[in-house]
mmCIF file of the protein (N, C-alpha, C, O) and its ligand, coordinates in Angstrom:
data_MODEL
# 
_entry.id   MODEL 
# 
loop_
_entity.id 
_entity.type 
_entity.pdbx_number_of_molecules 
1 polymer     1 
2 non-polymer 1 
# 
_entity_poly.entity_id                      1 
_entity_poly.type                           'polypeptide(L)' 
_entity_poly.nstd_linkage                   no 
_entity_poly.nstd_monomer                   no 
_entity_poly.pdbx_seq_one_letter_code       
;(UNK)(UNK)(UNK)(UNK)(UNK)(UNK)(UNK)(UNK)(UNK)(UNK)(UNK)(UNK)(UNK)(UNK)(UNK)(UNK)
(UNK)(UNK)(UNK)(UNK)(UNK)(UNK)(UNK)(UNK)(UNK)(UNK)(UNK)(UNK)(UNK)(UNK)(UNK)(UNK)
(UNK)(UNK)(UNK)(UNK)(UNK)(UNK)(UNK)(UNK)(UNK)(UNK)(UNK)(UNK)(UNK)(UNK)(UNK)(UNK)
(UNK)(UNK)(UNK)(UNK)(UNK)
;
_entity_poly.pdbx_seq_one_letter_code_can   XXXXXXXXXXXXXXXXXXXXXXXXXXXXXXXXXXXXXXXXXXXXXXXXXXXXX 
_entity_poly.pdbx_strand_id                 A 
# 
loop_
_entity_poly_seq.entity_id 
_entity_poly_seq.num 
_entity_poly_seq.mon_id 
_entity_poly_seq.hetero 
1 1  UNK n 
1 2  UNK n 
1 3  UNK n 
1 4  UNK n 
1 5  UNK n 
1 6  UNK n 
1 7  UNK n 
1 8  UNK n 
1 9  UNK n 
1 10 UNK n 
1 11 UNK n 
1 12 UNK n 
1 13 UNK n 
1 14 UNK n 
1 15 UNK n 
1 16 UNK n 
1 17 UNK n 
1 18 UNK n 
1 19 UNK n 
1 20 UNK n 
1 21 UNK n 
1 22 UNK n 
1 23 UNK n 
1 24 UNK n 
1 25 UNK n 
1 26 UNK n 
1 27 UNK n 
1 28 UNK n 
1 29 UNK n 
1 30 UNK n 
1 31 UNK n 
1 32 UNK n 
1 33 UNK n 
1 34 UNK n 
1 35 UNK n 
1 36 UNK n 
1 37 UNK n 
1 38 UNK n 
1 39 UNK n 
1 40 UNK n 
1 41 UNK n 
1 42 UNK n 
1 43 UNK n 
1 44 UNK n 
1 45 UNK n 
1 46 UNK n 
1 47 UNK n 
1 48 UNK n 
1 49 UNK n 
1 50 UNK n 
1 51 UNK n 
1 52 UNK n 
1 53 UNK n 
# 
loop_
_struct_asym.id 
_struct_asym.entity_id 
A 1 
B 2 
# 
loop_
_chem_comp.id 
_chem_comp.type 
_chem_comp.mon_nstd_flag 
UNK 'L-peptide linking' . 
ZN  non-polymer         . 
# 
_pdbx_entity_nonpoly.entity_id   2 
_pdbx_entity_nonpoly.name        ? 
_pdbx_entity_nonpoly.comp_id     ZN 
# 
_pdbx_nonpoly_scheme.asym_id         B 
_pdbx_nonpoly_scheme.entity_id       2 
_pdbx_nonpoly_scheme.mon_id          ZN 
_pdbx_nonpoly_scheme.ndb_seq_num     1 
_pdbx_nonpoly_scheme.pdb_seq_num     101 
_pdbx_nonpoly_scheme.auth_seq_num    101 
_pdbx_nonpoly_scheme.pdb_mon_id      ZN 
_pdbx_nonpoly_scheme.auth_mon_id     ZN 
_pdbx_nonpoly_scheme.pdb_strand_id   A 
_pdbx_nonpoly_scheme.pdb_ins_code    . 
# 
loop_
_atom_site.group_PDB 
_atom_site.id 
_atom_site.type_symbol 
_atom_site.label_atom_id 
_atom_site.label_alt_id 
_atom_site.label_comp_id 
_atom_site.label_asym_id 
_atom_site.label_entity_id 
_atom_site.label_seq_id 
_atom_site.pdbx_PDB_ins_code 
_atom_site.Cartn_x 
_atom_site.Cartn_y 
_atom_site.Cartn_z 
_atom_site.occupancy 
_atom_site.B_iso_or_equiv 
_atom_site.pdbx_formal_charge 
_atom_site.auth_seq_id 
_atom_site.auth_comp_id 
_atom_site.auth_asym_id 
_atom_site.auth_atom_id 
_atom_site.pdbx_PDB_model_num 
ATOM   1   N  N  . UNK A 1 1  ? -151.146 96.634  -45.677 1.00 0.00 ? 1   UNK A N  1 
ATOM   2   C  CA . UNK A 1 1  ? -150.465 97.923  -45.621 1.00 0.00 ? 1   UNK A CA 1 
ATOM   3   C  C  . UNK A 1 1  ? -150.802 98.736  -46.860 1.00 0.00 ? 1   UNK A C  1 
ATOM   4   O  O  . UNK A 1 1  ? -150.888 98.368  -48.031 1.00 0.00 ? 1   UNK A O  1 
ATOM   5   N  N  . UNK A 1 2  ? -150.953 99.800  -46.372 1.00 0.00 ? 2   UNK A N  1 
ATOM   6   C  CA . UNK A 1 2  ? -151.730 101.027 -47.631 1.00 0.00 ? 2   UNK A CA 1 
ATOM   7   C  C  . UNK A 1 2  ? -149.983 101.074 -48.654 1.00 0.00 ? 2   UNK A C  1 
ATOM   8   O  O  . UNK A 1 2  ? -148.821 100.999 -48.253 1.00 0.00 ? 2   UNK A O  1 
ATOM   9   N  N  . UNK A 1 3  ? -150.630 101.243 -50.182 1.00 0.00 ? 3   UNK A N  1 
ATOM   10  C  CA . UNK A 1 3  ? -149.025 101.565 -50.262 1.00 0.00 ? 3   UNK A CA 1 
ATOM   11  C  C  . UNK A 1 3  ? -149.558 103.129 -51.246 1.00 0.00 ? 3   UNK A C  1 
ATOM   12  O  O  . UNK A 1 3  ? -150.730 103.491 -51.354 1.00 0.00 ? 3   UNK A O  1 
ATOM   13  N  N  . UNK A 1 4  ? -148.726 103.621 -51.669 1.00 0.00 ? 4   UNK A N  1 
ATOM   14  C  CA . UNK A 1 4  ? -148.638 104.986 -52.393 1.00 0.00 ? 4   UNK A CA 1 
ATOM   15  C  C  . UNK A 1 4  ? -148.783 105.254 -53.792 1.00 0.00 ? 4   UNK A C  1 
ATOM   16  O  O  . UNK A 1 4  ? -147.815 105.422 -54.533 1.00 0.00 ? 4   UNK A O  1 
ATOM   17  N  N  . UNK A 1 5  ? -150.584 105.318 -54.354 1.00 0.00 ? 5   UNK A N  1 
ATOM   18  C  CA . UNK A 1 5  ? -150.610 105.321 -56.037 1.00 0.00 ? 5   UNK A CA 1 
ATOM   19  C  C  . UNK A 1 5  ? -149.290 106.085 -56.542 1.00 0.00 ? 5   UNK A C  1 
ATOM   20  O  O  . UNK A 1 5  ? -148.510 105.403 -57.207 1.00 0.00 ? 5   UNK A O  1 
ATOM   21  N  N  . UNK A 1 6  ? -149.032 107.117 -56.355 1.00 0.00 ? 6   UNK A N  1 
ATOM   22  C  CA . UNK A 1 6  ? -148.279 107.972 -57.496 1.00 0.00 ? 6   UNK A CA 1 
ATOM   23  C  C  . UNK A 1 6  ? -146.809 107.029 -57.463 1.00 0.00 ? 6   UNK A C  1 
ATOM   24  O  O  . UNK A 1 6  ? -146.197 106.990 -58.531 1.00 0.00 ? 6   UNK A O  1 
ATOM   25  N  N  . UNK A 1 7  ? -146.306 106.379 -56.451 1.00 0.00 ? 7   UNK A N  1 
ATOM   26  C  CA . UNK A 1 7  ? -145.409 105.154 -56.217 1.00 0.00 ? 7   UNK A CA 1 
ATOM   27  C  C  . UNK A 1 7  ? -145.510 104.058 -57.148 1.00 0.00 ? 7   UNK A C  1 
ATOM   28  O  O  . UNK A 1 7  ? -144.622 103.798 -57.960 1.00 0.00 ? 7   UNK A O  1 
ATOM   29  N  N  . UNK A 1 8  ? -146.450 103.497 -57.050 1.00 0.00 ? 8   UNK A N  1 
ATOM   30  C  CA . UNK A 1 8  ? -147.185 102.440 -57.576 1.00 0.00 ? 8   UNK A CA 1 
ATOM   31  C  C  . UNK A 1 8  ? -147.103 102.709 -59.292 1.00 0.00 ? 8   UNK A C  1 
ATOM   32  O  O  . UNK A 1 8  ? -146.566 101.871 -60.017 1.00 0.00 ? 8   UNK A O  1 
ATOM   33  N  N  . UNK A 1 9  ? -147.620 103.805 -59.766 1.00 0.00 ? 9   UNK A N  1 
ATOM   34  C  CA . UNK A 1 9  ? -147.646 104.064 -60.759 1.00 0.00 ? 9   UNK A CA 1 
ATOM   35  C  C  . UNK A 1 9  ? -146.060 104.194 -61.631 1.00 0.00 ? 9   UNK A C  1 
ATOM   36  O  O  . UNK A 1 9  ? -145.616 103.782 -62.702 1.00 0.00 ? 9   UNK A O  1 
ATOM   37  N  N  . UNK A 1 10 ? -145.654 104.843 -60.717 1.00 0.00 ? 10  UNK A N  1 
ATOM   38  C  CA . UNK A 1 10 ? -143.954 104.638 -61.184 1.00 0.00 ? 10  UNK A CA 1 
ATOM   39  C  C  . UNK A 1 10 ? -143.275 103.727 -61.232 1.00 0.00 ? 10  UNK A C  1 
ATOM   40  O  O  . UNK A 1 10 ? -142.383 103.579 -62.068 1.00 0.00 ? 10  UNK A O  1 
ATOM   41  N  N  . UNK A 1 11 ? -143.675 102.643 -60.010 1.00 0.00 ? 11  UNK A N  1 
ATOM   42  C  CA . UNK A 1 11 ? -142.996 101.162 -60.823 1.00 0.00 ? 11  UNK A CA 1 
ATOM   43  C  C  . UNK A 1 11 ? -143.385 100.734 -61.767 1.00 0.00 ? 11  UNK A C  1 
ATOM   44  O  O  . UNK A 1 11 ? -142.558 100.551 -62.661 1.00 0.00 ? 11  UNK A O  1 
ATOM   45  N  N  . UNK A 1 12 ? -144.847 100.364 -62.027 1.00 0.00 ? 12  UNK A N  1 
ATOM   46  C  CA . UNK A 1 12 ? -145.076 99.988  -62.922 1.00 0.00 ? 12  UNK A CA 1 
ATOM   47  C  C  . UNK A 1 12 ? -145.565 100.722 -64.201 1.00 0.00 ? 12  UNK A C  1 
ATOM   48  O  O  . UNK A 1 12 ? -145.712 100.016 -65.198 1.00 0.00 ? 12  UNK A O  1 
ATOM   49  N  N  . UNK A 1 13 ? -145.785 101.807 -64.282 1.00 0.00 ? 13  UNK A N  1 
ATOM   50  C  CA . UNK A 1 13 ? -146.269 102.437 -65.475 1.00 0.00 ? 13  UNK A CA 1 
ATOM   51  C  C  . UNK A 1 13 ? -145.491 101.826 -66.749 1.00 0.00 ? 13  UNK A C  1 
ATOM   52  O  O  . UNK A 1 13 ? -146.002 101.264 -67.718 1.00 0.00 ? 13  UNK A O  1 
ATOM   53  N  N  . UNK A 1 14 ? -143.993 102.104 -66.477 1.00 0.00 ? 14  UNK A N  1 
ATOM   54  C  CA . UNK A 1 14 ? -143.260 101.797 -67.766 1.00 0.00 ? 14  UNK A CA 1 
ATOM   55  C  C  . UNK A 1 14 ? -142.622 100.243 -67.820 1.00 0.00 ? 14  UNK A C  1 
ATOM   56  O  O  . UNK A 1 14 ? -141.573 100.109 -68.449 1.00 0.00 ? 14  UNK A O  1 
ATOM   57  N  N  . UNK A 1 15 ? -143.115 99.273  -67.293 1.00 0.00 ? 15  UNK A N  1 
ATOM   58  C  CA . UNK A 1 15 ? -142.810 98.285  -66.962 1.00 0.00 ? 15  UNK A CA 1 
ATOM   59  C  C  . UNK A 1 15 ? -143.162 97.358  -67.455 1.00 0.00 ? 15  UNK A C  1 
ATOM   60  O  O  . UNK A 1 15 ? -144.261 97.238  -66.914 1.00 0.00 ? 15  UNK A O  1 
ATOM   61  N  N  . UNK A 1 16 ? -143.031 96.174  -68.418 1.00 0.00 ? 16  UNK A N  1 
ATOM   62  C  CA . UNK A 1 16 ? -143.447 95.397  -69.045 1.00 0.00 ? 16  UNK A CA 1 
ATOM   63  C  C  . UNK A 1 16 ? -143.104 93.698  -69.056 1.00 0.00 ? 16  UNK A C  1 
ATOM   64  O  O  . UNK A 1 16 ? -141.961 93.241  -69.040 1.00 0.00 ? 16  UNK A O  1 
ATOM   65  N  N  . UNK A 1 17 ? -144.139 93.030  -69.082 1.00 0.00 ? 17  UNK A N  1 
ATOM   66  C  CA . UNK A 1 17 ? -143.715 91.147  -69.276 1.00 0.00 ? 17  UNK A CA 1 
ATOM   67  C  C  . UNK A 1 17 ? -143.484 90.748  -70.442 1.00 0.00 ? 17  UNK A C  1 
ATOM   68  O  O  . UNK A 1 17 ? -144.440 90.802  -71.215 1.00 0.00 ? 17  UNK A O  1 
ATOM   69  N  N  . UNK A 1 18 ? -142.170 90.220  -70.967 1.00 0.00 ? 18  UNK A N  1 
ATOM   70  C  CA . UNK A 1 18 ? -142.362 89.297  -72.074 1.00 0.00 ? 18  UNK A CA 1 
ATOM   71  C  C  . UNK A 1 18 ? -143.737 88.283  -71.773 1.00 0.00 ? 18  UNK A C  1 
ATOM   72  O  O  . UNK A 1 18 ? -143.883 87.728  -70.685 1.00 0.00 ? 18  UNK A O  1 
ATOM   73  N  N  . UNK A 1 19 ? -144.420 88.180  -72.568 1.00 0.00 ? 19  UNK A N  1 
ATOM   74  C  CA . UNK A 1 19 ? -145.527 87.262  -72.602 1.00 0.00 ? 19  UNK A CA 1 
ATOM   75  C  C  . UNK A 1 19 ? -145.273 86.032  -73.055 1.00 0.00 ? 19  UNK A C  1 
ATOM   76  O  O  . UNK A 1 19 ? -146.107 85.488  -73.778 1.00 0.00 ? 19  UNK A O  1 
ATOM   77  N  N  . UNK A 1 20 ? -144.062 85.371  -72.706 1.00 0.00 ? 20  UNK A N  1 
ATOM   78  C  CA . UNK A 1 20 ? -143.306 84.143  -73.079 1.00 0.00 ? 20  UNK A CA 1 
ATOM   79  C  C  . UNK A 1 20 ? -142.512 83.602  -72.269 1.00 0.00 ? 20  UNK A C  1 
ATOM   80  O  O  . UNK A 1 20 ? -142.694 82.521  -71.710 1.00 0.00 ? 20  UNK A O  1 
ATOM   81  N  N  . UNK A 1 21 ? -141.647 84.266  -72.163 1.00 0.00 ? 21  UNK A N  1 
ATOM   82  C  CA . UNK A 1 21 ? -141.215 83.994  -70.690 1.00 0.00 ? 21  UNK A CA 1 
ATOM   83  C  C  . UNK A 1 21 ? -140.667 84.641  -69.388 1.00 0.00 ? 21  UNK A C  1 
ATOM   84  O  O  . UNK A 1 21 ? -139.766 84.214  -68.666 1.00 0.00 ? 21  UNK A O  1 
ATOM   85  N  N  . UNK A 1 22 ? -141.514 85.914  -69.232 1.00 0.00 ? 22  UNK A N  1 
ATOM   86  C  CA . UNK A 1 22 ? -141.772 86.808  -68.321 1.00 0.00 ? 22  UNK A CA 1 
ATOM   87  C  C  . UNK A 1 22 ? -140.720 87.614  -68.130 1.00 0.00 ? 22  UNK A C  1 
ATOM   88  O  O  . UNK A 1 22 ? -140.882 87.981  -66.966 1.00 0.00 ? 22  UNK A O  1 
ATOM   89  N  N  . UNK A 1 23 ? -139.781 88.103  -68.514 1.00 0.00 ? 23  UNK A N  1 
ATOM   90  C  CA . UNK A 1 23 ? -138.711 88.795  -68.567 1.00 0.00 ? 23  UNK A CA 1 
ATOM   91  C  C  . UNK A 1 23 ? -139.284 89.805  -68.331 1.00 0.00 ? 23  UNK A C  1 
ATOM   92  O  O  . UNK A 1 23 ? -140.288 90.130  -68.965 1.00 0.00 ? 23  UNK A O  1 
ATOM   93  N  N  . UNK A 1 24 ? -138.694 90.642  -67.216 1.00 0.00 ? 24  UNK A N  1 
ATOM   94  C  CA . UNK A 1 24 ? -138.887 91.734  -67.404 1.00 0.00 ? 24  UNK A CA 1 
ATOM   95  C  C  . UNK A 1 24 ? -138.427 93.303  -67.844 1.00 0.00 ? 24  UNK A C  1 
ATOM   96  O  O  . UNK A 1 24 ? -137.547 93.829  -67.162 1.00 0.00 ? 24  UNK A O  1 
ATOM   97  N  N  . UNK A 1 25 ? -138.873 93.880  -68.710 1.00 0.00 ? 25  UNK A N  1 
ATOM   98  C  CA . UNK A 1 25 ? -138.338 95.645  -69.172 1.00 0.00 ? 25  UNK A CA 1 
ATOM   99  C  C  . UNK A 1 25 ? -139.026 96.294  -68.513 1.00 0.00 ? 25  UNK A C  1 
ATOM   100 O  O  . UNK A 1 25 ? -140.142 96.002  -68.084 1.00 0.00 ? 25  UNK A O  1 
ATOM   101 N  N  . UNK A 1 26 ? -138.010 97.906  -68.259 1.00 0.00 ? 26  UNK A N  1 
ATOM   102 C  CA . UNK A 1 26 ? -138.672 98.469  -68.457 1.00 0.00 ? 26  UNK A CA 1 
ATOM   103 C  C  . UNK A 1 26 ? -138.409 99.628  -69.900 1.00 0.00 ? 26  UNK A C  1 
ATOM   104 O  O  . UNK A 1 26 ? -137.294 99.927  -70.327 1.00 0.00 ? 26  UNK A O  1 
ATOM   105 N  N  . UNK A 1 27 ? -139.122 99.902  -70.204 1.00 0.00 ? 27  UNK A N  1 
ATOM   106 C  CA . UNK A 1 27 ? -139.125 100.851 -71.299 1.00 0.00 ? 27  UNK A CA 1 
ATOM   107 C  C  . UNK A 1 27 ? -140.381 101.599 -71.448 1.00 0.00 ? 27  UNK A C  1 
ATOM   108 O  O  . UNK A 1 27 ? -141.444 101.330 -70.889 1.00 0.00 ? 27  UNK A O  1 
ATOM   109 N  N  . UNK A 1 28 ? -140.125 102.661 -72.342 1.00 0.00 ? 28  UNK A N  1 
ATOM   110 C  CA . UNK A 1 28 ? -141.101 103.708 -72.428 1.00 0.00 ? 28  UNK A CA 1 
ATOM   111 C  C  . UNK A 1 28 ? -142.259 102.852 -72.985 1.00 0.00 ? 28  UNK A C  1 
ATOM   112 O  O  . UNK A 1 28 ? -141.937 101.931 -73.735 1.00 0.00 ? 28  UNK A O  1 
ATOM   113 N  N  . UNK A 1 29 ? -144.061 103.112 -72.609 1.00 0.00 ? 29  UNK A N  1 
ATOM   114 C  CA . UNK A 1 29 ? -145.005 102.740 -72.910 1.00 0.00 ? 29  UNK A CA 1 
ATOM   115 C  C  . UNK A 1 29 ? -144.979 102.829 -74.793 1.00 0.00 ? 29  UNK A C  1 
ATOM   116 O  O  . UNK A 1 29 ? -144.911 101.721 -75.325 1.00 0.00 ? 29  UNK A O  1 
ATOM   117 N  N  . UNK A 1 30 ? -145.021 103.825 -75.578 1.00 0.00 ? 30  UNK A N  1 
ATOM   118 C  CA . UNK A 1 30 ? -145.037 104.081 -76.131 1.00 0.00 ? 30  UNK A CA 1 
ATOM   119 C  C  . UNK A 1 30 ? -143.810 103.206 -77.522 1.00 0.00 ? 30  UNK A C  1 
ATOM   120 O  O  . UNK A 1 30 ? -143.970 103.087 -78.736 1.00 0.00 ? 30  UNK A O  1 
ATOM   121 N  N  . UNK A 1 31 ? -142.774 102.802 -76.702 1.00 0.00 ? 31  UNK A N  1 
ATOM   122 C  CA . UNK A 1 31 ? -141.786 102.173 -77.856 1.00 0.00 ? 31  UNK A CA 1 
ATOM   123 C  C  . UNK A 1 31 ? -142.649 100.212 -77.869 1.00 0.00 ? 31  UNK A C  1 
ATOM   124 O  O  . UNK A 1 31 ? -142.582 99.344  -78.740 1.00 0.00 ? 31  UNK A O  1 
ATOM   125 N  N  . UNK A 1 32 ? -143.333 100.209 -76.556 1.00 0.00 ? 32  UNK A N  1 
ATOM   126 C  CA . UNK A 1 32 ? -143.941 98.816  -76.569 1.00 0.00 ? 32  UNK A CA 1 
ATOM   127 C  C  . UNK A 1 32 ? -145.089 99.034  -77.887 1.00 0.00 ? 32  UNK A C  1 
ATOM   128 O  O  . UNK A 1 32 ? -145.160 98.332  -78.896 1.00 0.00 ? 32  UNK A O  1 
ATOM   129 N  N  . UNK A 1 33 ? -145.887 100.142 -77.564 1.00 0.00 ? 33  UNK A N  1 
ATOM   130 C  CA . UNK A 1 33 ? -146.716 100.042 -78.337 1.00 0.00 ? 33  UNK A CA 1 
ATOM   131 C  C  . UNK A 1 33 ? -146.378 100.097 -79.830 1.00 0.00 ? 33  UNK A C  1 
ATOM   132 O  O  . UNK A 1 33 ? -147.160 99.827  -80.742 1.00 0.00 ? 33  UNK A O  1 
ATOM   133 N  N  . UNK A 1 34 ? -144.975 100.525 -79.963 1.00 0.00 ? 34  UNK A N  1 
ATOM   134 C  CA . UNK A 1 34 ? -144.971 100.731 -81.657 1.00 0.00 ? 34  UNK A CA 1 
ATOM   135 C  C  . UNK A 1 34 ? -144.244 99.685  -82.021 1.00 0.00 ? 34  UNK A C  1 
ATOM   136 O  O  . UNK A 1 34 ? -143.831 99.513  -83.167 1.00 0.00 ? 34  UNK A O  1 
ATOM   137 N  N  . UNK A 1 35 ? -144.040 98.899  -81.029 1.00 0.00 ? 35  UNK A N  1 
ATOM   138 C  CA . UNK A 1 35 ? -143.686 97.460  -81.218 1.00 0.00 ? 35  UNK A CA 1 
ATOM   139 C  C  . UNK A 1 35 ? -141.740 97.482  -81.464 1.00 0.00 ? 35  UNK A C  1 
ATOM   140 O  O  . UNK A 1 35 ? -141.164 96.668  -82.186 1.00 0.00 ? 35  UNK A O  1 
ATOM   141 N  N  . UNK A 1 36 ? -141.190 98.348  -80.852 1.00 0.00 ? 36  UNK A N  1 
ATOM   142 C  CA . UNK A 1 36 ? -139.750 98.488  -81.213 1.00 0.00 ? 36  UNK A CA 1 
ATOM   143 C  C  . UNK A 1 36 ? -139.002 97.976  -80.215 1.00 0.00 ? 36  UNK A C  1 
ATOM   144 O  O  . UNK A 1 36 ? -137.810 98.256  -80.087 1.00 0.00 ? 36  UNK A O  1 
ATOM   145 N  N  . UNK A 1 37 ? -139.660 97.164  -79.409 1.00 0.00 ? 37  UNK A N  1 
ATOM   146 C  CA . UNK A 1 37 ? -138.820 96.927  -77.976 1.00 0.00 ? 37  UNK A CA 1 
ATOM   147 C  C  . UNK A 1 37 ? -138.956 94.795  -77.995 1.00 0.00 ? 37  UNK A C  1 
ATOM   148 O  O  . UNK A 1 37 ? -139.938 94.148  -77.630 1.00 0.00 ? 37  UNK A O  1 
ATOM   149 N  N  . UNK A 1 38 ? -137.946 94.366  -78.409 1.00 0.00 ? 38  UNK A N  1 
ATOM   150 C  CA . UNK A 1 38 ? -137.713 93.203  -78.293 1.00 0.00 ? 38  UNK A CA 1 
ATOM   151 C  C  . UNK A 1 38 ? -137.106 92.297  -76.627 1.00 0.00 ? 38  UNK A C  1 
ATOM   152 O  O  . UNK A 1 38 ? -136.095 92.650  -76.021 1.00 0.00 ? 38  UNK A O  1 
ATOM   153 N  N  . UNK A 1 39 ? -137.609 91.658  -76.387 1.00 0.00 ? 39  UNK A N  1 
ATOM   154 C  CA . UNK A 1 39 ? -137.421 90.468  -74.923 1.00 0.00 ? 39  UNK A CA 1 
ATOM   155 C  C  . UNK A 1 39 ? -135.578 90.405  -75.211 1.00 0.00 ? 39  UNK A C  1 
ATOM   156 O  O  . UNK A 1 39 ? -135.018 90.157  -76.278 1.00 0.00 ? 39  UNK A O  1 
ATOM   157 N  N  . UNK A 1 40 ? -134.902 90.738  -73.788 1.00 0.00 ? 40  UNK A N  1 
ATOM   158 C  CA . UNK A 1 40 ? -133.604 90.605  -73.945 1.00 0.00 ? 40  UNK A CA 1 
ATOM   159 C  C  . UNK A 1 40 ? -133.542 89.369  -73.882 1.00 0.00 ? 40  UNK A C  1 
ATOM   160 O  O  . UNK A 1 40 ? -132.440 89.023  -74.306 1.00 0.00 ? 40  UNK A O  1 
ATOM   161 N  N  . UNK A 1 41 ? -134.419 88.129  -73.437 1.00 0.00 ? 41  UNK A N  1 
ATOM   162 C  CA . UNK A 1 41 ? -134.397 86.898  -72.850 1.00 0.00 ? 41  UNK A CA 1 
ATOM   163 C  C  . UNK A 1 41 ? -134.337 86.237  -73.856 1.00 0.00 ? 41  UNK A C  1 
ATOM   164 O  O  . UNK A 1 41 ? -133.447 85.421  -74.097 1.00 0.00 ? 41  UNK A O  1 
ATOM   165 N  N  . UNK A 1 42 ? -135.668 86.617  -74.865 1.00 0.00 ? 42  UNK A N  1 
ATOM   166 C  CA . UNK A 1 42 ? -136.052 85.427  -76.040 1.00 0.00 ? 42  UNK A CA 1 
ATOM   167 C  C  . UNK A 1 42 ? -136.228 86.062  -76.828 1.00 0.00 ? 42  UNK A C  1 
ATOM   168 O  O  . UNK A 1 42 ? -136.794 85.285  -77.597 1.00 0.00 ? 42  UNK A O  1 
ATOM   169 N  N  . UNK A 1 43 ? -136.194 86.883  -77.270 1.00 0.00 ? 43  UNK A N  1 
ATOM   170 C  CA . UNK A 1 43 ? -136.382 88.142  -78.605 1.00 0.00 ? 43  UNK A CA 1 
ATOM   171 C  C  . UNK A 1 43 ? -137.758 88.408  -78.790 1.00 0.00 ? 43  UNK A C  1 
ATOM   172 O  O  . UNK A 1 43 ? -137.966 89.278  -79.636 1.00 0.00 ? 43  UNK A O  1 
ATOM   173 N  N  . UNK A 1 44 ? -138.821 87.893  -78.221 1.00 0.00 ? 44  UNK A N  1 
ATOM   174 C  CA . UNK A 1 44 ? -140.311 88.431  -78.639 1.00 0.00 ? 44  UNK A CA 1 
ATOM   175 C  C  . UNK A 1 44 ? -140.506 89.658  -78.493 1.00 0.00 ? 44  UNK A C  1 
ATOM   176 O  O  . UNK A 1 44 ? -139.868 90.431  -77.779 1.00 0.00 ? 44  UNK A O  1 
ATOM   177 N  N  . UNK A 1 45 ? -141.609 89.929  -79.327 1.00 0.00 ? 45  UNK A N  1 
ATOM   178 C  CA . UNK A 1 45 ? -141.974 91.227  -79.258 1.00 0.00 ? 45  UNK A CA 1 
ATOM   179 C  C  . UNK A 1 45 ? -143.779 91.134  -78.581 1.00 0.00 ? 45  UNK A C  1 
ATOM   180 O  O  . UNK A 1 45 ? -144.674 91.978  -78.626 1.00 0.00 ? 45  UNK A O  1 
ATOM   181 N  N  . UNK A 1 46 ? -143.762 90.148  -78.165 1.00 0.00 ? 46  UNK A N  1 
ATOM   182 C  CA . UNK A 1 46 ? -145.221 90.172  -77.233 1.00 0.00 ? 46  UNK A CA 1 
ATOM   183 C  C  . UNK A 1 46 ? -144.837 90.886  -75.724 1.00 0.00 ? 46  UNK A C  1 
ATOM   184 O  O  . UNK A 1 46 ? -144.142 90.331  -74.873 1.00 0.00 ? 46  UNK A O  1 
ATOM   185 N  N  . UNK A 1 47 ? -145.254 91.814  -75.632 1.00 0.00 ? 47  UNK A N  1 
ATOM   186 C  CA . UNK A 1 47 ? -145.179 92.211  -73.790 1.00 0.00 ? 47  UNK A CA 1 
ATOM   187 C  C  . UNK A 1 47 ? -146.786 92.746  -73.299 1.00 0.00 ? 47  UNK A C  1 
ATOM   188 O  O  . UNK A 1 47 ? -147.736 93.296  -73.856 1.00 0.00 ? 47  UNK A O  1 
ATOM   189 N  N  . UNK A 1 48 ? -146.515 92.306  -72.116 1.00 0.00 ? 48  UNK A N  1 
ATOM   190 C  CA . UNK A 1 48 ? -148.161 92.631  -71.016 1.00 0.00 ? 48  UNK A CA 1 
ATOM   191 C  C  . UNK A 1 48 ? -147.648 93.602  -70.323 1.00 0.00 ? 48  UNK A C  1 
ATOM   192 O  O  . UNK A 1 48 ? -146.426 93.725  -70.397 1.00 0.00 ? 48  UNK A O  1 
ATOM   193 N  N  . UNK A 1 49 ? -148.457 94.612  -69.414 1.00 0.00 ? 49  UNK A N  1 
ATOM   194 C  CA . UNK A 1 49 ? -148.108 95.409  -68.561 1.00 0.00 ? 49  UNK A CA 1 
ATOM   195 C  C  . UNK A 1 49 ? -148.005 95.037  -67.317 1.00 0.00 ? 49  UNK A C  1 
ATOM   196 O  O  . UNK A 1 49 ? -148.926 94.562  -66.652 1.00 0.00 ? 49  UNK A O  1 
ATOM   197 N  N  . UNK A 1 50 ? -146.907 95.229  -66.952 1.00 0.00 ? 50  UNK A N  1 
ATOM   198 C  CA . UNK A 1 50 ? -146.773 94.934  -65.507 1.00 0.00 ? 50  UNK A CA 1 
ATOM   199 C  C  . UNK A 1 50 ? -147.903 95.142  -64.405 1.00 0.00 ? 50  UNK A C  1 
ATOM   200 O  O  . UNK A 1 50 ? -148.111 96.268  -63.952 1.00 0.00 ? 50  UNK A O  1 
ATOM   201 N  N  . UNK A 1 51 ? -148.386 94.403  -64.124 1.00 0.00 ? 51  UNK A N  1 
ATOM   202 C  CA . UNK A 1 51 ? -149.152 94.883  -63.264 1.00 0.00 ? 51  UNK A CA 1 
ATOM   203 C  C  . UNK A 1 51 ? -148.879 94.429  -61.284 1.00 0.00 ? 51  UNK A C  1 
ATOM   204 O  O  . UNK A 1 51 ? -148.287 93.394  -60.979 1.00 0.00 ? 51  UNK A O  1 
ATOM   205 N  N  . UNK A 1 52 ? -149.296 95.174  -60.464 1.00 0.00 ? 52  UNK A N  1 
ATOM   206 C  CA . UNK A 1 52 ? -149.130 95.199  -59.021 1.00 0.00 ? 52  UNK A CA 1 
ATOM   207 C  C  . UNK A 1 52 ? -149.314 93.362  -58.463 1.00 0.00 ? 52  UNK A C  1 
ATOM   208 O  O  . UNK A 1 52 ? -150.075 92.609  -59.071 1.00 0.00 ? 52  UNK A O  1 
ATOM   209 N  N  . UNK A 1 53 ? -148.593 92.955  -57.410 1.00 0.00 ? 53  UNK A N  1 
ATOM   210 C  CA . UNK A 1 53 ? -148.858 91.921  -57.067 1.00 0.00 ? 53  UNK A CA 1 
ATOM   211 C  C  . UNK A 1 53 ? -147.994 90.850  -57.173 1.00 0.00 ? 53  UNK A C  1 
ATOM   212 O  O  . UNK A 1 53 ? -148.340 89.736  -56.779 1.00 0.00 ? 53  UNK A O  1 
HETATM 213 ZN ZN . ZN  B 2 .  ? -139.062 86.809  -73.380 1.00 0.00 2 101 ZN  A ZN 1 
# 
């Protein structure tokens, strides 16, 4: 089933994995990158981008 980029993009654009133990945020791209956004799960500050799938 076809699904809808501009959709697609909105779930996941701002959407992020703890890279530890997969928790997921979402938060603005930009607070990940400046590193201000801590794992509610385990406190890391490693996150991956969500990606489709
Ligand atoms: Zn975590």
């Amino acid at each position: 089933m076809a699904k809808i980029p501009a959709a697609q993009a909105r779930m996941f654009k701002n959407t992020f994995l703890c890279k530890r133990c997969g928790a997921k945020v979402r938060v603005q791209a930009r607070k990940i990158l400046e590193g201000k956004v801590q794992c509610r799960r385990c406190k890391k500050k490693a996150f991956r981008a969500a990606k489709k799938g």
